[in-house]
N, C-alpha and C positions, 0 to 999 in steps of 0.2 A: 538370751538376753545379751544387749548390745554392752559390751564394756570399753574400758579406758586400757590400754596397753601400755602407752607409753608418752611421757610430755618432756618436749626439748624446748627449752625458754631463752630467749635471746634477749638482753638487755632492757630486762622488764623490772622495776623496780629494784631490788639491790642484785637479782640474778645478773650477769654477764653472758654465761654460757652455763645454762643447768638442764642434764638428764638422769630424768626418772621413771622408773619402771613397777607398772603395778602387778597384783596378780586379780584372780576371782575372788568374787566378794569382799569382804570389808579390808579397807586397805586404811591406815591408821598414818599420819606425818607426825612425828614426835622430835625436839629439838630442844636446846636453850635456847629466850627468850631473844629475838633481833635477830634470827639469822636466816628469815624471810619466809620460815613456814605457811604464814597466810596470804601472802604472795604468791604463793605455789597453787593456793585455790583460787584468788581472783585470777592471774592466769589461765587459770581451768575456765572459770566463767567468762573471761573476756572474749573467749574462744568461741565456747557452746553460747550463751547471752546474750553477745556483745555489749558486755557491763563488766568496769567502766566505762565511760564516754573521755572523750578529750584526747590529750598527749601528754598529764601531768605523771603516767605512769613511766613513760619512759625513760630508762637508764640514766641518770646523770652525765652528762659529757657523751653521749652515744643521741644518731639522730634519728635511728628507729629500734620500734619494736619489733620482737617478733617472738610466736609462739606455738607450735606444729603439737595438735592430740594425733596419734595413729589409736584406731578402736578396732576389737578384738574381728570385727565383720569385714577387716581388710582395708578399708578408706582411713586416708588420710587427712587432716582440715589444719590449714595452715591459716594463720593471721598475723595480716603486715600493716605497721602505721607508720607512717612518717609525717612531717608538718604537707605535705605536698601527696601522700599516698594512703589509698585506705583500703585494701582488699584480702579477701577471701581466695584461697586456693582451695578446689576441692581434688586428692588425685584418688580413683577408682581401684579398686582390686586390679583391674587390667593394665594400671599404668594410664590411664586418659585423665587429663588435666580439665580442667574446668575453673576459671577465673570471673570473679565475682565484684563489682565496682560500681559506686554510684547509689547504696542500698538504704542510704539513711541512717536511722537509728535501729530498725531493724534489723532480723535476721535471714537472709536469704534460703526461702524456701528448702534449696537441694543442700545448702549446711544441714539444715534440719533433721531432710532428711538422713544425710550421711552419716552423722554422728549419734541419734535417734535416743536423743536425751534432752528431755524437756520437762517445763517445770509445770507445778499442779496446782492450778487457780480454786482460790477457797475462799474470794471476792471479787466483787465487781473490780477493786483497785487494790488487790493482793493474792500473792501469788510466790508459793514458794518451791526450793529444790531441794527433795529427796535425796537427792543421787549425790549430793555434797554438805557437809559439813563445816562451818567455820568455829575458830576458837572460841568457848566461853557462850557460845550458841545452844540454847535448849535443848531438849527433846521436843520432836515433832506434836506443836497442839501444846505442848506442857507451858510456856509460859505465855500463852494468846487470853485474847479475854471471852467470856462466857458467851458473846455472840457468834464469832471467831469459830470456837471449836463447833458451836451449835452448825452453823454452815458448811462446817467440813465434814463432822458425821451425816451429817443430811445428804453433803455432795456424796461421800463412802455407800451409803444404804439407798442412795435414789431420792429419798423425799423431795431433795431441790429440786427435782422434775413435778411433782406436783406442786410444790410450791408456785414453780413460777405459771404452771397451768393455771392455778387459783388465783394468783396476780393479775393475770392477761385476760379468766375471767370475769373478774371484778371493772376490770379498768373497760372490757367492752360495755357489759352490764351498764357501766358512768356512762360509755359513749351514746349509748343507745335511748338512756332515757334521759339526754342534751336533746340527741335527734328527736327524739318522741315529744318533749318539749316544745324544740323549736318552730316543726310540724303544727303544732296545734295552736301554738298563733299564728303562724303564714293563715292556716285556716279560719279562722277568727278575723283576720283583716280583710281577707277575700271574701268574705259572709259580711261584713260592714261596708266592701267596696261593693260590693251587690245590689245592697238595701238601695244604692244611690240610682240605678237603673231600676226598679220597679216600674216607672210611667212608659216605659221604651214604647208602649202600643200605643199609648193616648202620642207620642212625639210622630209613632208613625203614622197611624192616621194622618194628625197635622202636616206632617210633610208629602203624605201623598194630594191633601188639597193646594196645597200652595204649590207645587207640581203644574196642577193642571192651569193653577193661577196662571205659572209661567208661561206655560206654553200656547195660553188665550194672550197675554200679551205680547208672545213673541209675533204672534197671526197680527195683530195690531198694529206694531211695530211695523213688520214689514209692507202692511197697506199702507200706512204713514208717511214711508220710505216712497211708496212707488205714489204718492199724493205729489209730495213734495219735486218727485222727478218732472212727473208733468206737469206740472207749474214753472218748473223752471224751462221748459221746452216750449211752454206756452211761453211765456216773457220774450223768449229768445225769440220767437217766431213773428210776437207784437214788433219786437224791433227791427228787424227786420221789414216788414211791411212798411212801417215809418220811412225808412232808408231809403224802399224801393220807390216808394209815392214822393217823394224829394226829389229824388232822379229825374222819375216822368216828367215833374213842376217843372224843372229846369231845362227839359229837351224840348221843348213848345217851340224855342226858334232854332233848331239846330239845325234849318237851312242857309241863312242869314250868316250864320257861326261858323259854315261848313263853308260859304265862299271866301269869306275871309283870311280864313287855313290856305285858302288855294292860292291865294295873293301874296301872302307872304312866302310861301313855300319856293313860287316863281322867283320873289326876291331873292333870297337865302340860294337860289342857284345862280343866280346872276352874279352877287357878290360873290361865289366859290369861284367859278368860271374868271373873274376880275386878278381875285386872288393869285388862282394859276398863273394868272397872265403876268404880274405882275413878278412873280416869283420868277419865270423865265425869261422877263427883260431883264431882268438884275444878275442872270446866271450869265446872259449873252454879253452886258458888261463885263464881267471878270473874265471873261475871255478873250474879250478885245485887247483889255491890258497886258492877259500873259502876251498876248501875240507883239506886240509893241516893245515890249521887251525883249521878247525873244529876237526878233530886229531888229533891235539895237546893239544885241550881243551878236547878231552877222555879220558887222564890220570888221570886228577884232578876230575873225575865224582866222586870215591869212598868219596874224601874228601868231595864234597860237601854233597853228600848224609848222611854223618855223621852231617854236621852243620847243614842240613835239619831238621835231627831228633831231634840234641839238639834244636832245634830253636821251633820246635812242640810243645815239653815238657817243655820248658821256656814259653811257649804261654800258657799252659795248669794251670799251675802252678800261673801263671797272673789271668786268670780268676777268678781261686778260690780264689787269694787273693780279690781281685776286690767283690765276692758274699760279702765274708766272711766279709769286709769292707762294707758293705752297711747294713748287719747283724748287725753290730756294732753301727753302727750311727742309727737303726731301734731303738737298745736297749737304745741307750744311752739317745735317745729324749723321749723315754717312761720314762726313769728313772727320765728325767725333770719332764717331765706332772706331774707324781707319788708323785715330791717333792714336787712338787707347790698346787696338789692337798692336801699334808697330812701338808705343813705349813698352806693353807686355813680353812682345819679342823680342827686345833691343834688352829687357832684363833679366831673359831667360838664355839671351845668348853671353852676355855679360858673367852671368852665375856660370854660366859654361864653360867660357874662356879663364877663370879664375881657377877650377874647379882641373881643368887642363894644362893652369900653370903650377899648382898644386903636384897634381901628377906628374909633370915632368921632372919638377925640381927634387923627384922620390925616386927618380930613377937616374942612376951613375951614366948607363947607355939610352941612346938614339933607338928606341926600337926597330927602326926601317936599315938605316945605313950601320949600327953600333958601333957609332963615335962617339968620344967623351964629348960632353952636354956640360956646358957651364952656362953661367947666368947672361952670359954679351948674346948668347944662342938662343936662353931662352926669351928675353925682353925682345931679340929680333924675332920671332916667330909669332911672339903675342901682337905687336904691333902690324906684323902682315896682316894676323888676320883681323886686327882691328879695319883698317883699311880698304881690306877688304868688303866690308863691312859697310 
């Protein structure tokens, strides 16, 4: 048998930190009143249960609970609340952890198992624990009421297994004779919707003559059809014949009719032929004028051919200004560069000659001759090679 060893409670209703250790068999808490005795068992139950529900058990001023059974089979079952946390530790004889979260109101199968203490259903919606005791609490059965204890000897001795045999078969027993009911009017209306086909032979008959009705007047029909075609082929053909004897009435003179055509046809080429002709005096005009023109514009050739030539020699005379102009701007950007180059040098000789009178005036001796070097020596030396220069 699976026991309780040992419970460490952690700020679970007035506990702080409380451990307790049981032995085998009946283990009794004995105290003065208020100093959490039955706290020590809903603890136990919160654990094995999970009952209470909520967070209204935890510590005063502390933000979780907590409650660890070790049982006598070596597993350990721990349980953690907080406003934000809600889980089951299960750890194994061997040391293997196993974390439990997200389970509901329930109790997570392998708690169950672990701890292998559960409680003994003695109703549909009751159900109690053996294995704990609370204060002022009966003996088992001694204060339940006469139906109560009746279902719990019955669960102890088996009965409630025929019971509910005899429940389930009564209640088919009701199923079966709804079914057996329902069946025999289905059958009942299907035997009145029947009665309503009885003639179905006398309808079939009927319909095999009016059948053959049809298919004499389909034969009918389609002679009908092909009546009406020829008649309409005849009509067309009447008219036709109409049309044609019209024609014939009317070609009686179509030699008379036929010279006539020939007369005009003559004409109709004569006036084309006019036409033509006509069209190419008026073309032979506008040619004569360009020509007239065009010889009038032959007197003026000489002058042009003079403004031709000046206009050559003004062209000529362009160009070369145009080299000679490029020649210019060639020169004249060199003579920049030239300037820019010789005020550069003229600056860097200048930095030089400074740079030279600096040095001299740092040195007591003439390096070349070493004679005393005064200032009448140096002015004349800087001005040489200005001069120079």
């Amino acid at each position: 048998m699976n026991n309780i060893r040992k419970v460490i409670i952690e700020n679970f209703q007035s506990h702080e930190s409380t451990e307790m250790e049981f032995e085998d068999g009946l283990n009794v808490i004995v105290g003065p009143s208020d100093q959490g005795k039955s706290a020590v068992i809903r603890a136990i139950k919160w654990v094995l249960f999970n009952q209470p529900r909520g967070i209204e058990f935890i510590r005063h001023g502390a933000k979780s609970a907590k409650v660890e059974i070790e049982m006598s089979n070596g597993f350990r079952v721990i349980r953690e609340k907080s406003s934000s946390r809600n889980r089951y530790t299960v750890i194994d004889p061997e040391g293997e952890t196993s974390v439990f979260e997200g389970f509901g109101n329930e109790v997570p199968e392998e708690v169950r198992k672990a701890h292998g203490v559960a409680k003994v259903v003695i109703d549909t919606d009751r159900d109690v624990s053996l294995n704990l005791g609370e204060q002022l609490e009966g003996p088992f059965l001694v204060s339940e009421t006469g139906a109560v204890k009746a279902k719990a000897i019955g669960r102890l001795t088996g009965v409630h297994i025929v019971d509910r045999a005899t429940r389930e078969c009564i209640n088919d027993i009701k199923k079966e004779n709804q079914i057996e009911g329902r069946c025999k009017n289905e059958i009942k209306e299907l035997e009145q919707k029947l009665n309503m086909y009885e003639h179905l032979d006398l309808l079939e008959k009927n319909i095999s003559v009016r059948e053959e009705n049809v298919k004499e007047i389909e034969k009918l029909a389609n002679t009908l059809h092909k009546l009406d075609t020829l008649r309409s082929r005849l009509s067309f053909v009447n008219y036709e014949i109409r049309v044609e004897s019209e024609i014939i009435r009317k070609t009686v003179n179509i030699k008379e009719i036929k010279g006539k055509i020939d007369d005009l046809e003559k004409k109709a080429h004569t006036i084309d032929r006019l036409k033509r002709q006509k069209v190419g005096l008026e073309n032979v005009e506008k040619e004569l004028e360009k020509a007239e023109q065009r010889l009038s514009l032959l007197d003026k050739i000489k002058q042009v051919e003079t403004n031709v030539l000046r206009v050559s020699e003004l062209y000529t005379r362009r160009s070369s200004l145009e080299r000679l102009k490029n020649l210019m701007n060639s020169v004249e950007s060199s003579i920049n560069e030239g300037s820019i180059y010789i005020a550069n040098v003229s600056k860097e000789m200048e930095d030089t000659l400074h740079q030279y009178e600096d040095g001299l005036r740092k040195m007591p001796r003439c390096p070349i001759c070493q004679n005393d070097i005064d200032e009448s020596i140096i002015n004349k030396v800087i001005m040489q090679y200005k001069e120079e220069q």
